[in-house]
C-alpha positions in Angstrom: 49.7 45.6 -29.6 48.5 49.1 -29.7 46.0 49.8 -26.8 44.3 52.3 -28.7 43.2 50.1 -31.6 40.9 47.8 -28.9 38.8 51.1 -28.8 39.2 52.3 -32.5 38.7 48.7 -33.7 36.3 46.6 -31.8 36.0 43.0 -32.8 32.4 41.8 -30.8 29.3 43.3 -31.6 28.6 44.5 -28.4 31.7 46.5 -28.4 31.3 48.3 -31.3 27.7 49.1 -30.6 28.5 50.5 -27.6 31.6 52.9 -29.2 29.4 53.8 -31.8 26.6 55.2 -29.6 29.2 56.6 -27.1 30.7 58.7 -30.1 27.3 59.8 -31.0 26.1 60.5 -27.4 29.3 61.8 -25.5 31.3 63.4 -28.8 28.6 64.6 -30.3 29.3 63.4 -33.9 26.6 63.3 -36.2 24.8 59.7 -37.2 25.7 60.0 -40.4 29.6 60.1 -39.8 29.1 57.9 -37.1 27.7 55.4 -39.5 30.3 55.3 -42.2 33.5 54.8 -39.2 32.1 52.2 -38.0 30.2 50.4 -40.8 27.3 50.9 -40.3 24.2 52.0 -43.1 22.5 55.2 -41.5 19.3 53.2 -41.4 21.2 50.6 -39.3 22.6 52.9 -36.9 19.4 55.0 -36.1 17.6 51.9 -35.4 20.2 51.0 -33.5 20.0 54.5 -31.4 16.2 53.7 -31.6 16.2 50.2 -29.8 19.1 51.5 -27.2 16.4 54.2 -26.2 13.9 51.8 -25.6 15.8 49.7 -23.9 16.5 52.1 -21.4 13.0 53.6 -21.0 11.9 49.9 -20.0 14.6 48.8 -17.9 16.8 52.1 -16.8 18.6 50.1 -13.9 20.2 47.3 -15.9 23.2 47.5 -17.8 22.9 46.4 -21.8 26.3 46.3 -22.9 28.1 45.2 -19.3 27.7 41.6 -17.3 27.0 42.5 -13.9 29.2 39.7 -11.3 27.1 39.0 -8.4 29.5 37.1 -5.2 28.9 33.9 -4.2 28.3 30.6 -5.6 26.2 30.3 -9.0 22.8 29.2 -8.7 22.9 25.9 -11.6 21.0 25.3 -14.3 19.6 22.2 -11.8 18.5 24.3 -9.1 16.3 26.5 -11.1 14.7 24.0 -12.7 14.0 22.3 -9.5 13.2 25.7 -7.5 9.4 26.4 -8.5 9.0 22.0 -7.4 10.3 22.6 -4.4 8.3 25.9 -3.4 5.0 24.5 -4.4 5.9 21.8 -2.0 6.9 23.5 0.8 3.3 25.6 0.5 2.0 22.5 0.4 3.6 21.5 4.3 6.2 19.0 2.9 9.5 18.5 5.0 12.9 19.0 3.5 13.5 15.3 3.5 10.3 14.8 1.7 11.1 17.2 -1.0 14.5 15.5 -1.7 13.1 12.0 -2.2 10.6 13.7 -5.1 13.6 15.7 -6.3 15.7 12.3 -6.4 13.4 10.6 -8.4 12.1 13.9 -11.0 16.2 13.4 -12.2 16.9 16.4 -9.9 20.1 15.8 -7.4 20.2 18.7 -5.1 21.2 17.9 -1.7 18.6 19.1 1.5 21.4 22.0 2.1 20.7 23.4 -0.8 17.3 22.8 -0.7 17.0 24.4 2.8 18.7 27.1 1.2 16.8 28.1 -1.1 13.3 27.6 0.9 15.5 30.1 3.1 16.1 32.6 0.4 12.4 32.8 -0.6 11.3 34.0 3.0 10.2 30.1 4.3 10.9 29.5 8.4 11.3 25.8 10.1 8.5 23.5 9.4 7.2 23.2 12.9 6.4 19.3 13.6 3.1 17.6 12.2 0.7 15.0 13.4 0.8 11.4 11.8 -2.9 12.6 10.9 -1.3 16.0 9.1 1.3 13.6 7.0 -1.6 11.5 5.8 -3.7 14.7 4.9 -1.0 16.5 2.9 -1.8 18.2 -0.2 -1.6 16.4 -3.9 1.7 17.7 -5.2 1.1 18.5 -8.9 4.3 17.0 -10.7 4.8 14.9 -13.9 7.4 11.8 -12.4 9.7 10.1 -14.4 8.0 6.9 -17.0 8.7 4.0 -15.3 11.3 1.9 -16.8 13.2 -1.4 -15.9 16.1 -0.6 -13.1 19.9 -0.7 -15.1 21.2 -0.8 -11.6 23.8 1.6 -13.0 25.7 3.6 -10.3 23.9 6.2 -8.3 22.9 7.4 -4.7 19.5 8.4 -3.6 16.7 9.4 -1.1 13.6 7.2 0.1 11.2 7.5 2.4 10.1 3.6 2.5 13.6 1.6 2.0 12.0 -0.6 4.9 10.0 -2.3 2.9 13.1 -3.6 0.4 13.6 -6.2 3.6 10.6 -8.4 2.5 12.6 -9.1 -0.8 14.5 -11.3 1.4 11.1 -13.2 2.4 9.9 -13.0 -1.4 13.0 -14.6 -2.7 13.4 -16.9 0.4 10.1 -18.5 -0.1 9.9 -19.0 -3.3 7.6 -16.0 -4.1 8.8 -14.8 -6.4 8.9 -17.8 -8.6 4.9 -17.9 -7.9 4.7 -14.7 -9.2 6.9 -15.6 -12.6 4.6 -18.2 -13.0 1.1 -16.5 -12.4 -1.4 -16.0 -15.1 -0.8 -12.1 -14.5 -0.8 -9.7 -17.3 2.2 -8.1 -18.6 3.6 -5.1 -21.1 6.4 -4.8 -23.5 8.2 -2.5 -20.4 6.9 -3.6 -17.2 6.7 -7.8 -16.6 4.5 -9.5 -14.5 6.8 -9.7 -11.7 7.7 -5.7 -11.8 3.6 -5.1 -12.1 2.8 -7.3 -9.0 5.6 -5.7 -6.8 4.2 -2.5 -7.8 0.8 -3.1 -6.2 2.8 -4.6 -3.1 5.3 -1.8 -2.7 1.8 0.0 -2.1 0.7 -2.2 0.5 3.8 -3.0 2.0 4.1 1.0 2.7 1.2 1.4 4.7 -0.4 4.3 1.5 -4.2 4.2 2.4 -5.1 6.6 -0.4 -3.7 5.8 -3.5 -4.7 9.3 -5.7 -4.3 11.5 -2.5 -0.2 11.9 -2.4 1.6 11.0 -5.5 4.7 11.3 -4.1 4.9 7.6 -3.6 5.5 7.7 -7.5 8.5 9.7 -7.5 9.9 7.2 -4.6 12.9 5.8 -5.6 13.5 3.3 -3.0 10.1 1.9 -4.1 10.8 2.0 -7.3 13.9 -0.1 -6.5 11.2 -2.3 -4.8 9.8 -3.2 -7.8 12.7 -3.8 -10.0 11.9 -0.2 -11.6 13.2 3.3 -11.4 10.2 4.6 -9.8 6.4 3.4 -9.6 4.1 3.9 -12.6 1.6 6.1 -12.4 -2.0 5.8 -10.8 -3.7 5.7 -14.6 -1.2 2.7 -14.6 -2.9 0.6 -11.8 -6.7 1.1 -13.0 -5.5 0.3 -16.4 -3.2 -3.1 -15.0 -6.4 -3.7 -12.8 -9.1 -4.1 -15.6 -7.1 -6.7 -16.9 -6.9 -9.0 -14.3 -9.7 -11.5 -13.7 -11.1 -13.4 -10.9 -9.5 -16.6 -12.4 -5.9 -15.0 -12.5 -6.6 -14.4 -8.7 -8.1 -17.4 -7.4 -4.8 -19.4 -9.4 -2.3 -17.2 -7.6 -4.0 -18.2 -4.4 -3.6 -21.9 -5.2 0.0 -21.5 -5.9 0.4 -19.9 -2.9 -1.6 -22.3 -0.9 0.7 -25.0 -2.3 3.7 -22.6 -1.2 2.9 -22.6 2.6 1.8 -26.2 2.5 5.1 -27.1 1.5 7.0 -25.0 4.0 5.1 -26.3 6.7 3.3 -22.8 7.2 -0.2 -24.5 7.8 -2.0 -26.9 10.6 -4.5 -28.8 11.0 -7.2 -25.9 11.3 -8.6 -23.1 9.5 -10.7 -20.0 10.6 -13.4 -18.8 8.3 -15.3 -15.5 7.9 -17.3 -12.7 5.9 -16.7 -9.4 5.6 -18.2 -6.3 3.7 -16.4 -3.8 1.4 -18.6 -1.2 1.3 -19.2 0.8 -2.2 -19.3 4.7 -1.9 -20.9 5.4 -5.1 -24.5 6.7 -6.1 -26.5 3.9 -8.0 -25.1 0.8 -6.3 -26.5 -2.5 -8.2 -24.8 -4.4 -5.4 -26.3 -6.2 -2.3 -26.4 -5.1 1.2 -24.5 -6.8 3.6 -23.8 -6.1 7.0 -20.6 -4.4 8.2 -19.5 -5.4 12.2 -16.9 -2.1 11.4 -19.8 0.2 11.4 -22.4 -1.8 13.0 -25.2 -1.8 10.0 -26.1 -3.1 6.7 -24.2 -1.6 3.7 -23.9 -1.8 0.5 -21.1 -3.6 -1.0 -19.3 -7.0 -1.7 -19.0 -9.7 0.3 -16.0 -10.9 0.5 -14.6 -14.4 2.6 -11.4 -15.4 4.2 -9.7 -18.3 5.7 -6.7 -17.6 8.2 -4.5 -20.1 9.9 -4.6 -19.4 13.7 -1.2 -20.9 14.3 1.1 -18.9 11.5 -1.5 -15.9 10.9 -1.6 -16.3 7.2 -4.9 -16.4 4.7 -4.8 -18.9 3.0 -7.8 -18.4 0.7 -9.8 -15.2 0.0 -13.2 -14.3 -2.1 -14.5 -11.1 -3.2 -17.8 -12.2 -5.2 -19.8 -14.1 -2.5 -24.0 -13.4 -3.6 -25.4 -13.8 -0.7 -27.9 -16.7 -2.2 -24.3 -18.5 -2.1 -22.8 -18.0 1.4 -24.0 -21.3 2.7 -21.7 -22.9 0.0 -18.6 -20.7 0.7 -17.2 -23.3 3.0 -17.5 -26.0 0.6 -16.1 -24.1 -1.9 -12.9 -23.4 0.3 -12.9 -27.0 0.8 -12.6 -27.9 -2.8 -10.2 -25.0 -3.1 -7.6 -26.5 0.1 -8.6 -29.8 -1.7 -7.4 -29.1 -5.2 -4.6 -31.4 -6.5 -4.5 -33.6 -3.4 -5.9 -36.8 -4.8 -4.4 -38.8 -2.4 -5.8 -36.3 0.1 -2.5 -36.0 2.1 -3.5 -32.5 3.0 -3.2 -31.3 6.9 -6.7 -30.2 7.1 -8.9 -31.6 9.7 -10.9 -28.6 11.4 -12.9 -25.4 9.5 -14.1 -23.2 12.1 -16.6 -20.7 11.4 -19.6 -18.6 13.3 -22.8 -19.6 13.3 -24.8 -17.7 10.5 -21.8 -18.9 8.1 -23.2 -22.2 6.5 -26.2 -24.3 7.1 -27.2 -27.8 8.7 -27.1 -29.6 5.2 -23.6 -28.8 4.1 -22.8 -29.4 8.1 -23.5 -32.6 6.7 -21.5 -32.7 4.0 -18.7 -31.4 5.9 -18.7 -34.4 8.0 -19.6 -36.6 5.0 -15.9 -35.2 3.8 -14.3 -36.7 6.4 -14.1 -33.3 7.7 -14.1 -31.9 11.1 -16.0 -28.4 12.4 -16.6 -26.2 15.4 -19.3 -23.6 15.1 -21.8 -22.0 17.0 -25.7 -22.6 17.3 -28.4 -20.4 16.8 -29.6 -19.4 20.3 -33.7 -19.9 19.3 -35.8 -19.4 23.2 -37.3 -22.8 23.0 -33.4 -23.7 23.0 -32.8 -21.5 26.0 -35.8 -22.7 27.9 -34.1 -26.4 27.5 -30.5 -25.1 28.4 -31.7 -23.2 31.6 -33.8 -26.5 33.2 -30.7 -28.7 32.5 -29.5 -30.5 35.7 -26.5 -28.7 37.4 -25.3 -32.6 38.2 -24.1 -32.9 34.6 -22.6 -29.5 34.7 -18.9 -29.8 34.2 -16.9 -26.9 35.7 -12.9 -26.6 33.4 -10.3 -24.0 33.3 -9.9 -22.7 30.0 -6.5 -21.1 29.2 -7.2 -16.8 27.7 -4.5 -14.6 27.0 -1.6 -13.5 29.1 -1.3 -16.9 30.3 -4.4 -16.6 32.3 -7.1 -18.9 33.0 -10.9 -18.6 32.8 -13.3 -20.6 34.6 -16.2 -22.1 32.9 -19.2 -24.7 33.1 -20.1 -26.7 30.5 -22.7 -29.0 29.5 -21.6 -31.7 27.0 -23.9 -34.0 25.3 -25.0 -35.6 22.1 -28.5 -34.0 20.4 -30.1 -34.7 17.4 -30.4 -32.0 14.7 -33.0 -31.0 11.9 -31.2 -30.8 8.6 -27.8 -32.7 9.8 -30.3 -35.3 10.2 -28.1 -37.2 13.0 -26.4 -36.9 16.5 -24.6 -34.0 17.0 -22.2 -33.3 20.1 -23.5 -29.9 21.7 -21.2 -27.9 24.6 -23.3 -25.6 25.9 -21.0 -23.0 27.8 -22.1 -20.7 31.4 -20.1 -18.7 33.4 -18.4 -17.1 30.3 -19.8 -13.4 31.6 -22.6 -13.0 29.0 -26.2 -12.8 29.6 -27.1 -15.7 27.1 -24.9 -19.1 27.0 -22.6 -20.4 24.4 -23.6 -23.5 22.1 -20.8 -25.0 20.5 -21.5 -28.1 18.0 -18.9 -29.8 16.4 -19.0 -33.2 14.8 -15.7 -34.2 16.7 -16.8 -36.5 19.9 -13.6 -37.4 20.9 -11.5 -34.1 21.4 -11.5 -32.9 24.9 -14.0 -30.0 25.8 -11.3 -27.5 26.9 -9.5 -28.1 23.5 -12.7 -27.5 21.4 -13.5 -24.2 23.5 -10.1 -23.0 23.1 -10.2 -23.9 19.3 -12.9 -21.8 18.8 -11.7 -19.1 20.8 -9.2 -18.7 18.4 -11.4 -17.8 15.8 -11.2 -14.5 17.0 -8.0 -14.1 15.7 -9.6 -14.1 11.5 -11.8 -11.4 13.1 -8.7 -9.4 14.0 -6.8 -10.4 10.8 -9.9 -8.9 8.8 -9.8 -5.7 10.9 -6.2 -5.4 9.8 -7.4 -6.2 6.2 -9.4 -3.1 6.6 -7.1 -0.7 8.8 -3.6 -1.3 7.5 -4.2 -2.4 4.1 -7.2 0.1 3.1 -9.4 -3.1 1.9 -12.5 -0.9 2.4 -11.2 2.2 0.8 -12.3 1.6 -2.4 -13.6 5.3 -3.1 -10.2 6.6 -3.9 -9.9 7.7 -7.7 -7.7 5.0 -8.7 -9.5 2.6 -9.3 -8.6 -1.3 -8.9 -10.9 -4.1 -8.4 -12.1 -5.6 -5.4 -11.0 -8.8 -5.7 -7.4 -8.4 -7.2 -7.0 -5.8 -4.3 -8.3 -8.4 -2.0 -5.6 -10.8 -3.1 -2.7 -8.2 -3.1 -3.9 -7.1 0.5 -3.3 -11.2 1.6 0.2 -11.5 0.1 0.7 -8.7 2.0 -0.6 -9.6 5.1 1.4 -13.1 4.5 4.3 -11.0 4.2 4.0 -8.9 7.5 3.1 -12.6 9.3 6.4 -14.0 8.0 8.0 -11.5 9.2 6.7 -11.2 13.0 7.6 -15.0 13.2 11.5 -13.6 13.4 10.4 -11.7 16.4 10.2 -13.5 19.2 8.3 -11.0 21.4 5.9 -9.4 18.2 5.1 -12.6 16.4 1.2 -11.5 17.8 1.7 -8.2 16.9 -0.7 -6.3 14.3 0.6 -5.2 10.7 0.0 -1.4 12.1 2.9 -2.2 15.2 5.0 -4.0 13.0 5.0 -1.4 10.3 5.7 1.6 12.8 8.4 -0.2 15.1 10.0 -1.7 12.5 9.7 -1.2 8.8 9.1 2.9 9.0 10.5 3.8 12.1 14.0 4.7 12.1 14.6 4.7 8.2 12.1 7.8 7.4 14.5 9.2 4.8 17.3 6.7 3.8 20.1 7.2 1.4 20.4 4.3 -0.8 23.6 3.8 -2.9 23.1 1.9 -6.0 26.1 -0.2 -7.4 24.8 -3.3 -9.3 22.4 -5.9 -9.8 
């Protein structure tokens, strides 16, 4: 090959450009002859010289006809795309690790080197360490996720930040859960089944997220995705939109199914606690009643919402968000009928329902006992009541040990006798309690005259314990954060928040010394600590 055609005879166009304009720059030949050597019209070639001008007037530094080879590794199509994500989270105070599981699930598979690199690059130091309360404050991140779709369970590795809660799958499918949930009266869509949507709202509650709309990076979450049996959680718009149509029949049957559940895996006794609670409503012309709150100590407005806990196992086994309060008397009837339902041969376990005292009244007291149905409840402390308990004769005192917790014992005196009451219209067996360290004295009735005292006192004692599950209700699962912009209603929420709770309470009984242990311990000890960002390979179904 002659070496002096490549310059005479250029084949690119970039080539020949450039000898043209060098032989009219450097040699100094006119356009016009310029024009006909190299093919060009002369109105061609002077808008060429024209544009090549301008070029160089905009950008004199850069060179229009040469590649310029920078050293080092190329930066990939990938890691551009993903570069302006990953900056506006890092001004937003997310980690490294965070930014990969959001990467993982926007389709984007950098690793954290590179990411680090890059947040490097672009003038970004360590991120010092942050509070729990600076994680749970952290900035919306504005990214379109991936549509959920069904998992393929094709091949594939990836980042989470909550693959602890994939271990109550085991409890779901050990229990029978799952089947519950197949066979619930739940809506469904052409993509996402029933038992994909319901997972969905417990991957949520599972994973400890108090404010739904406030961090969407849960939605780009991969390993919850996998929770759920998608490849990542749907939207918020999703959940309001699933929420709306759900009603509060769909919830109460789920709840009987379930009931029927632990019955069968002997997961209930003989006794069940009962109490109110408000959810308070946050917004501006409330049409809803006011209740009061214990949380904040005053009347609010909001729903009223009841629940029944076993004090053995931990577990709700009924809950109710509509409760007027013209109808709280009847609540425990209702619960009744509800622990009742399909048991016509009345095989059921249930012989106590213990409640407070402003809970029901005398009359369906009386209708409890008609139902072959055992109580323990407090009395209204009226002062011609305390005149009569403060001249009883310390001779009929009785003076018991009472076991408390950490296998300590308290001692009290009691005064136990049979009274008649207005509105239960009969003899009632009355324990009045002294010595408990409270101004006024203690009243227990209960319609069961052949229990021990110490057994009764410690039954109710236990009570306490669908107080603390209801604090729970409201600390770990968020069941009074019902301003957040995604909107789901009360009582469906109510019911996803005691599957959860169910779930956290089957779990603790594995652990011998945290079977007492709140949702809050178990969830930091256990489910989130040590697995914060987890790499989870994906090879089949």
């Amino acid at each position: 090959m002659d070496i002096k055609l490549f310059f005479e005879m250029p084949n690119s166009v970039a080539h020949k450009q450039y000898e043209a304009l060098r032989m009219y720059y450097i040699d100094g030949v006119p356009a016009q002859q310029v024009a006909q050597r190299f093919g060009y019209t002369y109105r061609a070639f002077t808008s060429l010289v024209s544009d090549f001008r301008r070029k160089l007037l905009m950008n004199p530094g850069d060179s229009i006809f040469f590649v310029k080879n920078s050293p080092g590794r190329k930066v990939s199509v990938h890691t551009n795309d993903a570069k302006a994500i990953i900056i506006d989270m890092r001004k937003k105070y997310y980690s490294v690790p965070e930014i990969k599981v959001a990467l993982d699930g926007l389709g984007h598979m950098l690793s954290e080197k590179n990411i680090y690199n890059i947040l490097a690059a672009e003038g970004f130091s360590r991120l010092p360490r942050r509070s729990k309360l600076v994680k749970q404050q952290l900035a919306k991140v504005e990214v379109e996720a991936e549509k959920s779709i069904p998992l393929r369970f094709t091949p594939e590795t990836f980042k989470s930040s909550n693959a602890g809660i994939l271990m109550f799958l085991a409890y779901i499918r050990r229990y029978g859960i799952d089947t519950v949930i197949a066979r619930s009266d739940y809506p469904q869509t052409s993509v996402i089944d029933k038992t994909c949507s319901i997972m969905c709202f417990l991957a949520l509650k599972l994973a400890n997220r108090r404010r739904y709309s406030s961090d969407d990076t849960w939605c780009m979450d991969r390993g919850m995705g996998l929770f759920a049996g998608l490849n990542v959680l749907p939207k918020a718009a999703w959940y309001t939109s699933y929420s709306d149509r759900v009603t509060t029949r769909m919830n109460r049957s789920f709840l009987k199914k379930l009931h029927q559940l632990w019955l069968r895996h002997g997961l209930l006794d003989d006794t069940a606690n009962l109490d109110f609670t408000t959810i308070p409503y946050w917004g501006d012309d409330s049409h809803l009643e006011n209740n009061w709150s214990g949380k904040r100590g005053k009347a609010l407005s909001g729903m009223l919402a009841v629940l029944a806990s076993d004090p053995d196992s931990g577990l709700i086994d009924y809950g109710s968000a509509d409760v007027l309060q013209k109808d709280e008397s009847d609540v425990v009837l209702e619960f009744l009928d509800f622990y009742r339902a399909g048991d016509k041969k009345r095989e059921n376990k249930l012989r106590y329902i213990i409640f407070d005292s402003k809970f029901t009244n005398y009359e369906n007291l009386r209708k409890l006992d008609q139902g072959q149905v055992k109580f323990i409840t407090i009395r209204r402390r009226g002062k011609l009541l305390l005149e009569r308990i403060y001249n009883l004769s310390a001779s009929g005192r009785k003076t018991i040990r009472v076991e408390c917790a950490g296998n300590k014992q308290r001692i009290l005196k009691v005064f136990d006798e049979m009274v008649f009451l207005k509105g239960y219209d009969k003899d009632i067996r009355q324990i009045t309690i002294t010595g408990n360290g409270k101004v006024k004295p203690a009243i227990i009735i209960t319609n069961d005259t052949d229990l021990p005292v110490e057994q009764i006192i410690r039954k109710y004692a236990r009570r306490w314990m669908i107080e603390k599950t209801i604090s729970e209700q409201i600390d770990f699962f968020h069941l009074n954060l019902v301003s957040s912009s995604m909107v789901i209603k009360v009582d469906f929420d109510l019911t996803m928040s005691i599957l959860a709770n169910n779930l956290y309470r089957l779990f603790a009984r594995e652990l011998e010394r945290y079977s007492n242990s709140t949702a809050q311990t178990l969830y930091d000890k256990f489910v989130h600590a040590g697995v914060h960002e987890t790499e989870i390979p994906l090879t089949g179904k």
